[in-house]
Structure formats: structure tokens, C-alpha cells
N, C-alpha and C positions, 0 to 999 in steps of 0.2 A: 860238573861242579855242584847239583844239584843233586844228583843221586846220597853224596854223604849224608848229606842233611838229612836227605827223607828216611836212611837209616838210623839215623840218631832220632829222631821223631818218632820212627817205630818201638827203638827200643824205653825208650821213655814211653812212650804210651802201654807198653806193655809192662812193664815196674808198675805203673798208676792202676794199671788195673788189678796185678798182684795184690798191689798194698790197698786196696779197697775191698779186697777178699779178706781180709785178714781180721781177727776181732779187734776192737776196740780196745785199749788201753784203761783197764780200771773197770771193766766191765767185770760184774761179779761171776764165777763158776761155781755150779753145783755140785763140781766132784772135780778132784786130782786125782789122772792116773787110774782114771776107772774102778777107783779103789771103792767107792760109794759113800767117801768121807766129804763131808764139808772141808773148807778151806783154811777154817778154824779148827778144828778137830786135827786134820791132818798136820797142821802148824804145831799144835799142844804137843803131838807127838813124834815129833821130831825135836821139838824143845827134849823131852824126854829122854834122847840116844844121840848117840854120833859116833859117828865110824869113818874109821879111811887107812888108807894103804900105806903100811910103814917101810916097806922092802917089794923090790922085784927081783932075782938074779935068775941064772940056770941052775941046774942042777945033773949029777950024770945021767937021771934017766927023764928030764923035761927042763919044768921052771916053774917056781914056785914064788909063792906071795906072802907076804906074813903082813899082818893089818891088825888093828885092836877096836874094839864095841865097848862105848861107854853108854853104863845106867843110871840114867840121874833119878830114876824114879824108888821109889819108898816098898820097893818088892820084885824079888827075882824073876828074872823073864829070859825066853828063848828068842832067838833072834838066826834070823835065816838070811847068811850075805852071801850075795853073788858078786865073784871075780870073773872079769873076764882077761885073758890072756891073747894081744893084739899085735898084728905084728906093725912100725913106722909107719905102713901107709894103712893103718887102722883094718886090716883084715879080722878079725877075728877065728885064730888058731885053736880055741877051746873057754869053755866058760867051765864055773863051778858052782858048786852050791855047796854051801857049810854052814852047819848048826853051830849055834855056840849061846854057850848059856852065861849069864852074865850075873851076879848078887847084886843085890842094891848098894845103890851110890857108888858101885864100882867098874874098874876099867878093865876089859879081858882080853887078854892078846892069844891070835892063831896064827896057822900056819895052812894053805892050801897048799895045792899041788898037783900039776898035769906030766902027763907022760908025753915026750914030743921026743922023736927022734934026733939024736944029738948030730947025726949026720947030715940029714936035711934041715934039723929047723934055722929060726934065722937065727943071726947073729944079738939081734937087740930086739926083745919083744917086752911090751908093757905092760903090767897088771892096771888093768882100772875097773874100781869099785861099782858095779853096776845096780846094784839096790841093797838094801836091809828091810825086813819086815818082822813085825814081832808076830811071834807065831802062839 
């Protein structure tokens, strides 16, 4: 009868210790993402853009993504997004990387694309958006 317990006791003692590792809520960081940007800086610049994934389907020689990069900023800029292409239980089957240039205050839409063999790949694989940087 006691044995349960003391499993339950362990695993609660061990969460408590997890969450006592873990930083503080509200505590300030001196970089996102290793980037070596402040937290404001990198906020400002993301105000700036935004991007996401408008389409995933196959295609006869993979699967491809089509996504769109908005520039809210006052002067044209390159911007560098990585798709990655996953399969339901989040494998990762193929990433990308694609330039796309964008004019100011406007919205630009692409298209990537991986080679996946139509015979083995899976049935449903997901494109998600894995970063944007301006280059």
C-alpha cells in the first residue's frame, strides 16, 4: 500500500526539481536565439516582417510549400525562410532554404520544393515554417 505513494512522492519530487532548474518568469535575456540581439531589437524586427505557410500538398516528384514574406519596413529587403517538410509524427523528411526578396510595405509570395520519392514517401507530410532572417 505504501509502495504507490512513495512513487508518487518521487515523481513529484523530481518535477520540483525540474521546475527549480528552469529560469524565472520575467527575468530579463540578453539575446534571442543566439542571434546577439537584444529583446527589443529583435521585437522591433519582427514588428517589421511576417511570414507563414499558405499551402502544403505533394507534387509528382516530392512536396512542396507555398508561403508569403511581408515588409512592413520603408526599404526592400532580402529575407531568407526555412521550410521544413515533416512527416505526422514530426520526422523531419527534408528542410529548405529560400531567398526571397520583398519591396517595401509589401507582401511576396513563393513557392519551395523537395524531391521525395512518390513511391516511399508518406501519405501526409507537413510544411512548417522554421525561421525567417533578413539577410
Amino acid at each position: 500500500m505504501i509502495a504507490p505513494y512513495l512513487r508518487l512522492v518521487g515523481v513529484l519530487g523530481g518535477c520540483a526539481a525540474v521546475l527549480a532548474g528552469c529560469a524565472r518568469a520575467g527575468t530579463p535575456t540578453a539575446e534571442v536565439d543566439g542571434s546577439g540581439k537584444s529583446d527589443s531589437a529583435h521585437s522591433s524586427t519582427e514588428m517589421q516582417r511576417s511570414a507563414f505557410v499558405t499551402g502544403c500538398g505533394g507534387t509528382p516528384v516530392g512536396w512542396q510549400a507555398t508561403a508569403v514574406v511581408s515588409n512592413r519596413d520603408q526599404v526592400e529587403h532580402r529575407y531568407l525562410v526555412v521550410i521544413s517538410f515533416l512527416t505526422v509524427e514530426s520526422t523531419v523528411l527534408e528542410r529548405t532554404s529560400t531567398e526571397v526578396t520583398v519591396a517595401p510595405g509589401a507582401t511576396q509570395d513563393f513557392t519551395t520544393e523537395t524531391r521525395l520519392d512518390p513511391v516511399t514517401r508518406p501519405q501526409s507530410v507537413r510544411c512548417v515554417l522554421r525561421g525567417v532572417e533578413q539577410l
